[in-house]
Residue, then its C-alpha position, 0 to 999 in steps of 0.5 A: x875380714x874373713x873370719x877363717x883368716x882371722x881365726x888363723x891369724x889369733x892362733x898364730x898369735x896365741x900361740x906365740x903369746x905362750x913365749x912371751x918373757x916379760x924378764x930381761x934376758x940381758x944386763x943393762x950395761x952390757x947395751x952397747x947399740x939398740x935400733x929403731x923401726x918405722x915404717x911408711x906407707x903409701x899407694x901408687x896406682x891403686x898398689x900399695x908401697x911401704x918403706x922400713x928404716x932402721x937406724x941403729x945408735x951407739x947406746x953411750x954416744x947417741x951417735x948413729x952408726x948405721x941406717x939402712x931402708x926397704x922399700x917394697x910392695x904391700x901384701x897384706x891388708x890394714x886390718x886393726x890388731x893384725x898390723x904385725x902381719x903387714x909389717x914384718x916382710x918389710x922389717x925383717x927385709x931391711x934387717x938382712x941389710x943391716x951390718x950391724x947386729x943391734x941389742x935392743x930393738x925399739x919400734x914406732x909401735x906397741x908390743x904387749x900393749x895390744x889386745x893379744x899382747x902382740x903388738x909389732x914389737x912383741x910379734x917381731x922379736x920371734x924373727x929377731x932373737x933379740x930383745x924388743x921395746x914399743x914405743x907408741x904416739x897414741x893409745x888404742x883402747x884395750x877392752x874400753x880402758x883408758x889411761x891415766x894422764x901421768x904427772x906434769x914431771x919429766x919420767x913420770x908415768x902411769x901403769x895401764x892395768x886392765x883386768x889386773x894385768x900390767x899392758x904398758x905404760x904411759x909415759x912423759x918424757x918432757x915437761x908440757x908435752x904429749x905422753x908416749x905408750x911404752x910397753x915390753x916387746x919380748x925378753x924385758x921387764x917394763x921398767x927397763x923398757x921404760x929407763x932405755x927410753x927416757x935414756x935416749x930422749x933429747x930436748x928436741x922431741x918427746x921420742x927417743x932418738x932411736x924411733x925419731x930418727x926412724x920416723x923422720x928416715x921413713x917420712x923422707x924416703x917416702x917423700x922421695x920415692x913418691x916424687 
């Protein structure tokens, strides 16, 4: 990458880093929709495609109550640690689709969870106004550290603390499966984050509802326009 465009691109972040608020900004019981976020990619004639859905879920009900999708082209490059920037032109597309103004929004993604605490959940709340939760399949490394596996108890979890700071959780959602990285987005405390996730875990998968339901949307509609 050149080096002026990543100077350009950790200034970016570091400042928006200054804005982050790791406190709820809202009551839990005044959530009544949260949606989540994915995104797939694919390329065609050596152009690269990406298709975001979002799908929001009644909070009480777990009941779907809107799923929109934006397809479009790819302007920027897959760079690790800048992935926000390649996302967000199609996010914030499919947002404007949306009838429904969702509470929370939960992405397929990290938030604080990065090496500059700006994940795509942290970087997209700016845009979004509202409050933002990651929620990741798999742990990149910060700084060398890894985490520490969590009980075998469903909601166990462990801290991922690195040079003393709290950058988000591991957390097991089910007995005898995988963990998945929780961390803040923006306008939430970690533990809110982490109660809303285990809030929309079902029997049928590790992931929340919200983000599962996003990611089988984007595998599906990938499939359909590649064909």
């Amino acid at each position: 990458m050149d080096n002026r465009l990543k100077e350009e691109l950790n200034t970016l972040q570091n400042n928006l880093r200054t804005k982050i608020n790791l406190k709820n900004t809202f009551q839990v019981d005044e959530i009544h929709t949260v949606a989540g976020v994915d995104i797939a990619y694919w390329s065609e004639n050596n152009v690269d495609y990406g298709v975001c859905c979002i799908v929001i879920v009644d909070y009480s009900t777990k009941e779907i109550i809107e799923q929109v999708e934006y397809k479009g082209k790819v302007e920027f490059p897959y760079l690790p640690g800048y992935l926000a920037f390649r996302e967000l032109p199609l996010i914030l597309k499919a947002v404007k689709m949306l009838k429904n103004i969702p509470d929370i929004y939960m992405f397929d993604g990290n938030g604080y969870l990065h090496k500059r605490h700006m994940g795509i959940a942290t970087q997209a709340s700016f845009d979004l106004g509202k409050p933002t939760i990651g929620v990741a399949k798999t742990y990149f490394k910060i700084e060398n550290t890894d985490f520490a596996m969590p009980e075998n108890i469903a909601g166990s979890y462990t801290d991922i603390i690195i040079d003393g700071e709290v950058y988000g959780r591991t957390l097991r959602t089910r007995v005898d499966v995988k963990p998945i990285f929780v961390s803040c987005g923006n306008w939430i405390d970690l533990d809110t984050a982490t109660k809303i996730t285990m809030h929309f875990i079902e029997k049928h998968s590790r992931l929340p509802i919200t983000t599962r339901y996003a990611d089988l949307a984007t595998h599906e509609a990938r499939k359909r326009y590649q064909n």
